[in-house]
C-alpha positions in Angstrom: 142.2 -67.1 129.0 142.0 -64.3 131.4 139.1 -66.0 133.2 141.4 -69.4 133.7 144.3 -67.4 135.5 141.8 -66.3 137.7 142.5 -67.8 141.4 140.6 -70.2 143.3 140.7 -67.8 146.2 139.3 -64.5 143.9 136.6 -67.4 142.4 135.5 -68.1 146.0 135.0 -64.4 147.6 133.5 -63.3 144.0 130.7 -65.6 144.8 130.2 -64.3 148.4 130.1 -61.0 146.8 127.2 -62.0 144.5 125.4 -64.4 147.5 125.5 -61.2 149.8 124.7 -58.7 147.1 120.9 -60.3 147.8 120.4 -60.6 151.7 123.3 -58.9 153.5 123.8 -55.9 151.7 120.4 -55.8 149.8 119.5 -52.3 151.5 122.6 -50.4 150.5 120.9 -48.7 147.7 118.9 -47.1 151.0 122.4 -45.2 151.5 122.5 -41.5 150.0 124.4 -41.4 147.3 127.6 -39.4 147.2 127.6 -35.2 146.6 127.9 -34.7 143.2 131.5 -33.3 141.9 132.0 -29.4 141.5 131.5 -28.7 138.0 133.3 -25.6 138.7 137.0 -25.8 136.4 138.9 -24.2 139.2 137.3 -26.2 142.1 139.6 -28.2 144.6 138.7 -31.4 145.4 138.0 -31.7 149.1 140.7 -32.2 151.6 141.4 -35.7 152.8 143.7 -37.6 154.6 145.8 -40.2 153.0 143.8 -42.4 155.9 140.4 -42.0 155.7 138.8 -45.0 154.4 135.8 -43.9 153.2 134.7 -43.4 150.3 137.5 -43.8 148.7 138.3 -47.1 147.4 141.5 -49.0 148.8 143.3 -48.9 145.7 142.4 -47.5 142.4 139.5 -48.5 140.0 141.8 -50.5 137.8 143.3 -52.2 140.3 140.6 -53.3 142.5 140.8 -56.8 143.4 137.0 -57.2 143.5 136.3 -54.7 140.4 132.2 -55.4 140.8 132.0 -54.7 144.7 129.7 -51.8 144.3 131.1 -48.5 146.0 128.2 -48.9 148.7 129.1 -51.8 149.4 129.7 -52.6 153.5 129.3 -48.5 154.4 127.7 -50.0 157.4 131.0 -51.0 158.9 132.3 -47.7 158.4 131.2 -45.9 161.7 132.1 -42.5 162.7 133.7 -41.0 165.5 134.5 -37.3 167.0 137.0 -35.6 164.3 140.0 -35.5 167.6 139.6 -39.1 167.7 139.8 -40.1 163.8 142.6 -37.3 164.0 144.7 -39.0 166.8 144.4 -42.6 165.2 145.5 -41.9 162.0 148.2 -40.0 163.4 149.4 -43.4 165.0 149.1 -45.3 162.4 151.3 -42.6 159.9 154.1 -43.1 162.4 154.6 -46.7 161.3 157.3 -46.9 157.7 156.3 -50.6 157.3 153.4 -51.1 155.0 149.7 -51.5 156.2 147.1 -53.0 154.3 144.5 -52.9 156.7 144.3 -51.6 160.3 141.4 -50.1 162.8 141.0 -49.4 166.4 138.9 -50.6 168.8 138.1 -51.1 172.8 137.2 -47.9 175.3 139.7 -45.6 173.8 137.6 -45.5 170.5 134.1 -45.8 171.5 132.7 -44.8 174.9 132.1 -48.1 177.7 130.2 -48.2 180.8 133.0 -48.2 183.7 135.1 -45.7 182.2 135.3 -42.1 183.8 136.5 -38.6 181.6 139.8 -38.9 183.4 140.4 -42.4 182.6 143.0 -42.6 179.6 142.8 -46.5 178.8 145.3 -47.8 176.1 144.3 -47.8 172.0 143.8 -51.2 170.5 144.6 -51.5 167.0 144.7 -54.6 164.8 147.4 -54.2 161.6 146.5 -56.8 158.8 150.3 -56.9 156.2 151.0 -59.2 153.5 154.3 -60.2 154.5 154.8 -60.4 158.0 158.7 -60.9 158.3 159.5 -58.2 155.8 156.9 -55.8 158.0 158.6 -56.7 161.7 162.0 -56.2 159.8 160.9 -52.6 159.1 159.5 -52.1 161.8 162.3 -53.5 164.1 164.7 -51.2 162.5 162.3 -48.1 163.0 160.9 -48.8 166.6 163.2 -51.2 168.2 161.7 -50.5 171.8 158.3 -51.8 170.7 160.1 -55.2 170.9 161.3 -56.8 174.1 164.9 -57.8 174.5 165.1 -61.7 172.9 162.9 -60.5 170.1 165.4 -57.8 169.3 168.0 -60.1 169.4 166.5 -62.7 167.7 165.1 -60.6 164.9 161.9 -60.7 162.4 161.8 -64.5 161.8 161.4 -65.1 165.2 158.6 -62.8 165.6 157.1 -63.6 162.5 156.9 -67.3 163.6 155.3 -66.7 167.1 152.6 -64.9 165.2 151.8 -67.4 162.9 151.6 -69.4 165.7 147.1 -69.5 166.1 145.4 -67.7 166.3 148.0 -66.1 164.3 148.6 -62.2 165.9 151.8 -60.7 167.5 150.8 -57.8 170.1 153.4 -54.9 170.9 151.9 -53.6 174.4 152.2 -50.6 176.3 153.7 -48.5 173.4 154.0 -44.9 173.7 153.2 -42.6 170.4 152.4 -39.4 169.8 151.6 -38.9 173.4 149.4 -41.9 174.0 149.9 -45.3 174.9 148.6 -48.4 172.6 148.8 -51.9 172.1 149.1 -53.3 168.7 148.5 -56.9 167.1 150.2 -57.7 163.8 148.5 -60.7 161.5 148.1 -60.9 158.2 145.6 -60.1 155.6 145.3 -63.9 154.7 145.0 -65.0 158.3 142.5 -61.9 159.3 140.0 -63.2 156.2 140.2 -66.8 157.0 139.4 -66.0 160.6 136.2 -63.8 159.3 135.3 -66.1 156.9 135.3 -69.7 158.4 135.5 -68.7 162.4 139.0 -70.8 162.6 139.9 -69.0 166.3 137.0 -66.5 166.4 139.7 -64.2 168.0 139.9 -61.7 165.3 136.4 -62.5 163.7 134.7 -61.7 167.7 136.7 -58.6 167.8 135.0 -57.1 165.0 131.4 -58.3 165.8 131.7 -55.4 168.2 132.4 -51.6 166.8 136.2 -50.9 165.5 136.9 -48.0 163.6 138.8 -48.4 160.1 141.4 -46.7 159.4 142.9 -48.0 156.7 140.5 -50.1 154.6 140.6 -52.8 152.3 138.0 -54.3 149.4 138.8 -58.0 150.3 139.1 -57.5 154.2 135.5 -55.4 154.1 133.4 -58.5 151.9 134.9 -60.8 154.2 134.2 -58.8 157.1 130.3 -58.2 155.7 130.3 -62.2 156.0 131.4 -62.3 159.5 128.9 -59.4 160.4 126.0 -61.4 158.8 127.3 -64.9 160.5 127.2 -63.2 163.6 123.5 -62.1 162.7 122.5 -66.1 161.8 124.1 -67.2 165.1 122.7 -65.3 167.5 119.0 -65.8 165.9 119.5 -69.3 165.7 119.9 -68.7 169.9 117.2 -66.2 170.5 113.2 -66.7 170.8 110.6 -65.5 168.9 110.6 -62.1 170.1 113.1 -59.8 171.5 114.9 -56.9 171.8 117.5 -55.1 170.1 119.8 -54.9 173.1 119.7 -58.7 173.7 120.9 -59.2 169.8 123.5 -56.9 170.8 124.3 -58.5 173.6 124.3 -61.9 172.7 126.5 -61.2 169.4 129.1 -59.2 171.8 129.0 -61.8 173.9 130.8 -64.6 171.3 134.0 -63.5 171.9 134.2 -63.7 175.5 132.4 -67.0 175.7 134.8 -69.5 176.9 137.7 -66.8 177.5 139.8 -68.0 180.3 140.3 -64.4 180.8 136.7 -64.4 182.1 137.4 -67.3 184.6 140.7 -65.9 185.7 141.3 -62.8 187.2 142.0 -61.2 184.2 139.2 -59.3 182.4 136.4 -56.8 183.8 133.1 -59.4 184.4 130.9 -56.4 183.2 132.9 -56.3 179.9 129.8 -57.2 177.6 127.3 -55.1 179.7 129.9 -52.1 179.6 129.9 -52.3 175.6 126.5 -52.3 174.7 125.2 -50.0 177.0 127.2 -47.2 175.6 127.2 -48.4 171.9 123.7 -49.1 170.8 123.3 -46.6 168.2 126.8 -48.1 166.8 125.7 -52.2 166.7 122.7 -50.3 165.3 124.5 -49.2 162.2 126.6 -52.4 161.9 123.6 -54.9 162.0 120.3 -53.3 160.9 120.3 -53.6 157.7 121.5 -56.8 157.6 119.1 -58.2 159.6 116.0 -56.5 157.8 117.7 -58.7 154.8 117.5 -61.9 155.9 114.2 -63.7 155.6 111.5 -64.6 158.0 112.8 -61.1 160.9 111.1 -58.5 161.1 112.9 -55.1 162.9 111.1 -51.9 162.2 113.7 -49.0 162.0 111.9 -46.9 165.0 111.7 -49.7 167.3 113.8 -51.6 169.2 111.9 -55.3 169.4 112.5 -57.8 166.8 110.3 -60.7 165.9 112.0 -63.6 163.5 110.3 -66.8 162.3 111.9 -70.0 164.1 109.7 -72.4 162.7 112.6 -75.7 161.3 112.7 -74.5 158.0 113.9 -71.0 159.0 115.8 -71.6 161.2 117.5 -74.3 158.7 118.1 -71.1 156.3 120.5 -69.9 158.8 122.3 -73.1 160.4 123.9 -74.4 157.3 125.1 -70.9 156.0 126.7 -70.6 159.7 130.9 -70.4 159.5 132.8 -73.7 158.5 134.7 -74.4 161.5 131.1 -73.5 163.8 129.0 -75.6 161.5 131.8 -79.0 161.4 131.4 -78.7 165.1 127.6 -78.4 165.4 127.0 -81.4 162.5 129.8 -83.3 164.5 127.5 -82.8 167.4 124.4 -84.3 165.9 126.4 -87.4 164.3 125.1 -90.4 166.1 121.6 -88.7 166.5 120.5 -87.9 162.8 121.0 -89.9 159.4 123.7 -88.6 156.9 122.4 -85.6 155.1 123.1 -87.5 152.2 120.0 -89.6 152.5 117.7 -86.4 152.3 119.6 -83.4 152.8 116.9 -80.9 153.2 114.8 -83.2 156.0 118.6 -83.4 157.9 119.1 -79.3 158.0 115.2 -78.8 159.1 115.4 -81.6 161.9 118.5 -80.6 163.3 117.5 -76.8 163.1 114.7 -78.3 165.1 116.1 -79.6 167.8 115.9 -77.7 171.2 118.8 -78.3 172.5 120.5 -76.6 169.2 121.2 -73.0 170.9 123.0 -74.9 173.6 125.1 -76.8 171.1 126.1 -74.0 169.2 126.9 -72.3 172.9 129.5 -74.9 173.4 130.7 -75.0 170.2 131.8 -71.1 170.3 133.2 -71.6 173.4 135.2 -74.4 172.7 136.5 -72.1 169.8 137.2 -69.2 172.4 138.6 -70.8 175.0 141.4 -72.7 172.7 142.4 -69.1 171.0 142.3 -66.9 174.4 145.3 -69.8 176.0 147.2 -69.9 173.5 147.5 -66.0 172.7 147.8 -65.8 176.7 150.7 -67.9 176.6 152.2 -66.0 173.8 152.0 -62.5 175.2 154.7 -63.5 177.2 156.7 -63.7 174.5 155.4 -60.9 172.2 155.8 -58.6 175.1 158.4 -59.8 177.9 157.9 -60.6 181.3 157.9 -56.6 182.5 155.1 -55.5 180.5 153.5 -58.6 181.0 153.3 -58.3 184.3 152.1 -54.8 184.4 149.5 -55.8 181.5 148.1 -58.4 184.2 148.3 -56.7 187.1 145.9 -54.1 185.2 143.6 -57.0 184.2 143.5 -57.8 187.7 142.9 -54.4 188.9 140.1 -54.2 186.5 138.7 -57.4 187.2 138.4 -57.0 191.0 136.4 -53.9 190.7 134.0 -55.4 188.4 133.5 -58.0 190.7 133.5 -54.9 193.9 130.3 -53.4 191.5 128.2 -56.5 191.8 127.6 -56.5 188.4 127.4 -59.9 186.6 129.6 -61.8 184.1 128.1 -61.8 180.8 
């Protein structure tokens, strides 16, 4: 009886746990396992902030909604930063009354990037993930009204709530100042955050953490779906890469997804560099995030101590990968290929190995992300508007601009 009240949704992530249990997270036994506990009777457990989200589990053992995700599981995304920093971010997000399920940090404020100087302060990015969105901007309206422009204000928490669930389904509070720093914040829920790491609907949350964040409040259902995303991005960029190459041009090419199709990069609105900027200074990071997920998956070869890759790309691996790619990338590529191949009905294995095959397949999949991107990036453009009035965005674009021109005074290309 138990079993058959048991939801379609907790079914459907259960088996993701098991599929990545043997390829994505196959290596996590290679982690060290944890100190072992004082046996001392008057020892104190360690200090630890009611933040840190590792390695404590998000809620307790009997309530964990995946109760056989193994405590290893996904320690790659967990990657660490100076103790000032982890500090100063958990000290934002304790300000905020209304509840948090899931929230990290990310962009130049967290983790250095090429075209920033020691004097530059650049604005904290975090992402909150709630469960109920109205009920959260309702707290949060009451507590820090001047994170809110004017009509929002007036117009309250179902306003707010329905411009965010508006796709790709995030409301950003800009140029916010707390505890002596400035951020910007985006609000989405836990539900919209998953599906977005899970199926690539926008890519607009899922890109953002292909690159490093920094978690500060975790979450067991948000980190397996995030382990998927990881390993997605992996599959992708393989299925895009040659025979042989380096660790920096994976990196490169998987930081690169988001910003593909971005009308921020056509516009004068984001720094050309951007993708250059992040990997150059954040190798050893994308290092920890992908490694041992790509030593997992079949047919690649990366040897810890070096930094070239070699992966098999005959059609039948390469098939592997393209039809475990995201739902919403893979509907796009198979549209693609419609007219060209036979319904993978007929033979389903020969229709995955000929179109995996096909060498005009990494510029396919090219076109799909960016169709993905470039839909997401206009219509949260046109929404910052509303989310954070015409003042602030103003100055957020004039600083866009600013940043954009001296990327293109550098001479340094767009990714």
């Amino acid at each position: 009886m138990l079993a058959a009240r048991r939801s379609p949704r907790s079914l459907s992530l259960s088996r993701v746990a098991r599929s990545l249990s043997t390829e994505a997270v196959s290596s996590s036994s290679q982690l060290p396992p944890p100190p072992p506990l004082s046996k001392h009777p008057a020892a104190k457990p360690s200090p630890r902030t009611r933040l840190s989200p590792a390695p404590r589990p998000a809620h307790p053992p009997h309530k964990q909604a995946f109760p056989h995700l193994p405590p290893s599981f996904g320690r790659n995304q967990i990657l660490p930063v100076t103790d000032s920093t982890r500090a100063l971010l958990e000290s934002v997000v304790a300000q905020f009354n209304a509840p948090i399920r899931y929230a990290f940090a990310y962009g130049s404020g967290v983790f250095e990037q090429d075209g920033y100087n020691n004097t530059d302060k650049p604005m904290l990015d975090f992402i909150f993930a709630v469960t109920h969105p109205a009920h959260w901007h309702s707290i949060n309206l009451n507590q820090f009204p001047g994170h809110y422009p004017l009509h929002a204000r007036l117009l309250g928490s179902s306003f707010v709530s329905r411009v965010e669930a508006i796709s790709p389904g995030v409301w950003f509070n800009t140029h916010v100042p707390v505890n002596g720093v400035t951020i910007k914040y985006g609000v989405t829920t836990v539900d919209n955050l998953c599906g977005d790491l899970l199926n690539w609907r926008t890519l607009y949350l899922a890109g953002r953490m292909h690159k490093p964040v920094r978690i500060i409040k975790d979450d067991a259902r948000v980190r397996l779906t995030q382990q998927v995303n990881l390993t997605s991005a992996v599959r992708t960029a393989l299925l895009t890469l040659p025979a042989t190459f380096s660790q920096h041009e994976l990196f490169t090419r998987i930081a690169g997804f988001s910003y593909a199709g971005d009308i921020r990069m056509a516009l004068p609105g984001e720094n050309r560099s951007k993708v250059a900027n992040i990997v150059a200074r954040q190798q050893d990071q994308f290092k920890e995030l992908y490694h041992r997920l790509v030593v997992a998956l079949p047919g690649v070869h990366w040897p810890a101590h070096l930094e070239t890759i070699h992966q098999d790309i005959t059609p039948h691996a390469r098939a592997a990968h393209l039809r475990k790619l995201p739902s919403n990338l893979l509907k796009g590529v198979t549209d693609h290929y419609a007219a060209q191949l036979p319904p993978k009905e007929v033979d389903e294995s020969v229709y995955w190995t000929r179109l995996a095959g096909d060498e005009g397949l990494p510029g396919v999949l090219d076109h799909e992300i960016r169709r993905l991107v470039r839909y997401s990036s206009a219509v949260q453009s046109a929404k910052g508007v509303v989310s954070a009035g015409l003042a602030k965005s103003a100055r957020y674009s004039a600083e866009k601009v600013g940043k954009w021109w001296s990327s293109g005074k550098t001479g340094a290309g767009s990714p």
